[in-house]
N, C-alpha and C positions, 0 to 999 in steps of 0.2 A: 384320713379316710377310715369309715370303720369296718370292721371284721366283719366277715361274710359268717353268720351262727351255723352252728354246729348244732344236728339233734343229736340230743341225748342216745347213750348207747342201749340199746334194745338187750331186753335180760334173756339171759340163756337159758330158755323153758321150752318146752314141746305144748302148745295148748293142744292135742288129745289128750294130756294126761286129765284133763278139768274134765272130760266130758265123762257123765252120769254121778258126780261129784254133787251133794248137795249144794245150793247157790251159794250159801251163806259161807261154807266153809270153804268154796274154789276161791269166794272174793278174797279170804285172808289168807289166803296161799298165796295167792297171786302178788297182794302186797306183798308180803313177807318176801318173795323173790324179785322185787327189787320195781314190778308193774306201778306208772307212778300214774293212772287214770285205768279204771276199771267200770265197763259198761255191761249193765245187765238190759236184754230184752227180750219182750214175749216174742212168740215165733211169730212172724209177716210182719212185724214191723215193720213200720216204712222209718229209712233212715239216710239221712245223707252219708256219703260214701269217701270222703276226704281220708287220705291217710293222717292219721295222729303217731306219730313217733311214740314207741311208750306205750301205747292203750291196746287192751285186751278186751276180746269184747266176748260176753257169754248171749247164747242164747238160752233161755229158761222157761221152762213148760214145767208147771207142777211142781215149783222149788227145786227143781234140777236141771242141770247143763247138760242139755242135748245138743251143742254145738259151741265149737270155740275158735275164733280168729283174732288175729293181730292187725293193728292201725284204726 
């Protein structure tokens, strides 16, 4: 039988810290701490809403993160 998978462990970051963070530079922070899928989108996006283990997602107005959540 096979193993029930495991998600990856979720990095230990506070997403306020991205917000008012240029985009460019939140996204290679975010790598950098370990986010293995990082989403930028303009604000009202329309988005599906699935948790992703792992993913960080910015909102971004004007080349800056005015909002930050996780999945």
């Amino acid at each position: 039988m096979a193993s029930i998978p495991t998600s990856p462990a979720q990095p230990d970051d506070s997403p306020g810290a991205y917000v008012g963070l240029a985009a460019e530079a939140a996204e290679r922070q975010a790598r950098a701490r370990g986010w293995t899928s990082v989403r930028a989108l303009p604000p009202g996006a329309i988005i599906t809403m699935e948790y992703q283990a792992g993913r960080i997602n910015f909102e971004v107005d004007d080349a800056v993160v005015t909002r930050c959540w996780v999945g």
